[in-house]
N, C-alpha and C positions, 0 to 999 in steps of 0.2 A: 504493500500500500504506500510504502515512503516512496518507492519510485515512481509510481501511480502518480503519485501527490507532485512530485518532481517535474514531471512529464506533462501535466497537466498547466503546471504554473509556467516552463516554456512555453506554453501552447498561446497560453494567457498572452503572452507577450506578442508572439505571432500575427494573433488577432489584433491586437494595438499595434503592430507596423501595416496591418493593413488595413488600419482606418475603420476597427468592428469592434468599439469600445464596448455594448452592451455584452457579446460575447466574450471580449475579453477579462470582463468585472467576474462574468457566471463562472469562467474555468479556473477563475482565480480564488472563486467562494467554495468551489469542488475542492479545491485542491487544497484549501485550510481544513472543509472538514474532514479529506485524508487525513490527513496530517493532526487535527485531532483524534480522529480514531485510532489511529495505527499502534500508538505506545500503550491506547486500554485495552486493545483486542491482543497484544503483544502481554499484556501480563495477566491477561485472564486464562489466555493459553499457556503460560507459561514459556513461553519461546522468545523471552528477551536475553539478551548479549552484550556484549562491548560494543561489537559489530555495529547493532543496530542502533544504539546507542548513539555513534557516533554518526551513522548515518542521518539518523532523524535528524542531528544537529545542523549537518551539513545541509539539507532537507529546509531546514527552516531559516537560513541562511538565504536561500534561490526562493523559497515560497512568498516570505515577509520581507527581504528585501532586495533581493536582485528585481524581483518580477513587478514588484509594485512601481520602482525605482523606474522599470522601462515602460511602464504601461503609460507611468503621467507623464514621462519626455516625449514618446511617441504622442499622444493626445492632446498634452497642455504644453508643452514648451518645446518644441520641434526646432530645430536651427538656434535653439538659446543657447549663449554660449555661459551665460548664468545661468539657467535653468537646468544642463549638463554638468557641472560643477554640484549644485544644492541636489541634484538624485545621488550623484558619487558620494556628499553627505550622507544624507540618508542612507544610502547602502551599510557604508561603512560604519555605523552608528548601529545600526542592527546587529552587524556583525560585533561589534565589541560586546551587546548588551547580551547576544548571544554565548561570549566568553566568559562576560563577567557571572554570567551565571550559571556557568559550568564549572568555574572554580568556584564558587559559593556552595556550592552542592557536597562538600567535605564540612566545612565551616558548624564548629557547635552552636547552635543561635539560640534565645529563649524560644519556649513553644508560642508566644502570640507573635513572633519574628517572621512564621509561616506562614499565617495570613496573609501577607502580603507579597505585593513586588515590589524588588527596587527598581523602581523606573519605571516607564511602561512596557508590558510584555510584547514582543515581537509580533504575534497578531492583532493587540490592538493597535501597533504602529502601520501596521499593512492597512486598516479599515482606515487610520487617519487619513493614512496616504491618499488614498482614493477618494477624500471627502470632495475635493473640488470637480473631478471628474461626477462622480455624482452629481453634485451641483449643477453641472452643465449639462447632465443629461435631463436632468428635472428641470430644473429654469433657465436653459439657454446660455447663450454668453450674459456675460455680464463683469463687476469688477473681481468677482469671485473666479474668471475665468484668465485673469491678466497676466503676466508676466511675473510682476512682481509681488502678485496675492499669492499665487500658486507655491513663487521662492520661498518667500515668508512663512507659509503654512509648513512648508517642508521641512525648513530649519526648525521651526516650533518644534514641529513630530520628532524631527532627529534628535533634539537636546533634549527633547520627553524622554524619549527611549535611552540615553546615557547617563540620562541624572538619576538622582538616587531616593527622588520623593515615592513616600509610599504610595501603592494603589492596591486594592483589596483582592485578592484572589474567588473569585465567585461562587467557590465551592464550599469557601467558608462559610457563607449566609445559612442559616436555617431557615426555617417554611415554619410556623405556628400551622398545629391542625386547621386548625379552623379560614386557614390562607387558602389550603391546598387546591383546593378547586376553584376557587376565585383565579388563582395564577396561572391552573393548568387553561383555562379558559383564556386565561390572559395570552398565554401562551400561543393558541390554536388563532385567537384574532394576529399573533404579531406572524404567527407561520405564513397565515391568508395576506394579509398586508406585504409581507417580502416578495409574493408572487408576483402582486398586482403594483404595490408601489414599493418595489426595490429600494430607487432610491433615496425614496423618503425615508424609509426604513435606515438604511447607511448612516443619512445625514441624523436619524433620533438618536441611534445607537451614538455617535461619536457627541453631540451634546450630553446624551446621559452621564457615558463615561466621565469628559470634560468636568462635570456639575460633582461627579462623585468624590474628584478628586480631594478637595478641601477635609468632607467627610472622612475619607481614608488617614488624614495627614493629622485632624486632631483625633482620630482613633489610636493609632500606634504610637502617637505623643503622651496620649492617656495611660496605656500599657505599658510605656514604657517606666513610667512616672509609677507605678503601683506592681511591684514584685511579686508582693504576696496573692496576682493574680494569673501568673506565668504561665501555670501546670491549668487552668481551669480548661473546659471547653469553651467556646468562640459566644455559644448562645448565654453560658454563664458569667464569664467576663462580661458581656455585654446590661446581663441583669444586675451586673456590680456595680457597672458605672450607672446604667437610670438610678441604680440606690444611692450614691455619691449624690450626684447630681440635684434627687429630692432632698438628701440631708441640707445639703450647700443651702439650696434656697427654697427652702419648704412651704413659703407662701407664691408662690409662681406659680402654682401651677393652680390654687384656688383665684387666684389674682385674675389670672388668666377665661378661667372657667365666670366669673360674675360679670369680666368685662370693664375689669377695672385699672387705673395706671396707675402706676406712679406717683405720686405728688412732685412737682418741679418746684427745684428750690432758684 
């Protein structure tokens, strides 16, 4: 499947030298969720290795940033000789974020340290990448579709993907029962929605992210600040801090509830 995944995301590119962006976004969406599945069907069967290990690395290397890298120069910046320069960013920004986290993978860390990323992870630098393309396939040209919005955007993504701010791993979140069906529904509208509006879809997903980031950043500032909550689980940590939180200021939340302020001094 890593090769699948490989092969797929050359393809992606293919179709963006030839002027077939909407197909080159879909080979490129296939080819992440290879590349998502390959290392869980790899350890359910028990048939994972160094090998493949390294391959998947290599793998997510061409998927998340060579291929994205050439999708947007072939589409949004063609003959830039800036726009040529900032995808070679990009690439190579991948690639480190891709090392640094291969040597972190030895690294003792506290248990709330796994929750997260440092930096943004490599797939979600691929779906930034391609936000403006999206854009232009959704609303046209515009200034979203410039020379120098596209640059800008890309240096953002690539210093996202290098720096070391937290961002949440999504597997950490729990579901409260009483969610379940609400989200699986939620779910089945956002599958329908991808079909029909891709790329709206794209452009919610990378605001989401974007909006999450702060959240993630005094999450793991709070964790870090409280030791004796290291070893918890993710949904318990999280029942510690609303308790902090109600101790700190335990009329907020009645305050809030009548509709009432402050008084200004």
């Amino acid at each position: 499947m890593t090769v699948a995944a490989i092969c797929l995301a050359l393809t992606a590119v293919k179709f963006a030298l030839d002027n077939l962006p909407t197909q080159a976004m879909a080979f490129l969406a296939v080819a992440a969720i290879l590349d998502a599945l390959d290392g869980r069907i790899a350890r359910l069967l028990k048939a994972t290795s160094r090998m493949g290990e390294e391959i998947d690395s290599l793998a997510d290397a061409v998927n998340f940033g060579v291929a994205p890298a050439f999708i947007v120069y072939a589409t949004l910046l063609p003959h830039s000789r800036v726009g040529w320069i900032v995808v070679l960013l990009y690439s190579v920004c991948i690639v480190l974020r891709l090392a640094r986290y291969n040597a972190m993978l030895d690294e003792d860390e506290p248990g709330y340290a796994k929750e997260f990323f440092v930096g943004m992870p490599a797939p979600a630098g691929a779906i930034g990448a391609i936000g403006p393309l999206a854009a232009k396939m959704q609303f046209g040209d515009g200034w979203w579709t410039s020379e120098w919005a596209v640059s800008v955007w890309m240096i953002g993504v690539a210093l996202l993907v290098v720096s070391t701010i937290p961002m949440r791993k999504i597997h950490t979140f729990s579901v409260p029962p009483n969610m379940v069906v609400p989200l699986l529904a939620l779910l089945a509208i956002g599958v329908a929605a991808s079909i029909f509006y891709g790329y709206l879809v794209i452009i919610a997903i990378i605001v989401a992210y974007v909006i999450h980031i702060p959240f993630a950043v005094r999450s793991k500032r709070w964790a870090a600040a409280h030791p004796e909550t290291w070893d918890k689980k993710p949904q318990q940590r999280r029942a510690a801090r609303r308790a902090t939180r109600r101790a700190t200021h335990p009329h907020r939340r009645s305050m809030a509830r009548l509709g009432l302020r402050r008084p200004q001094r």
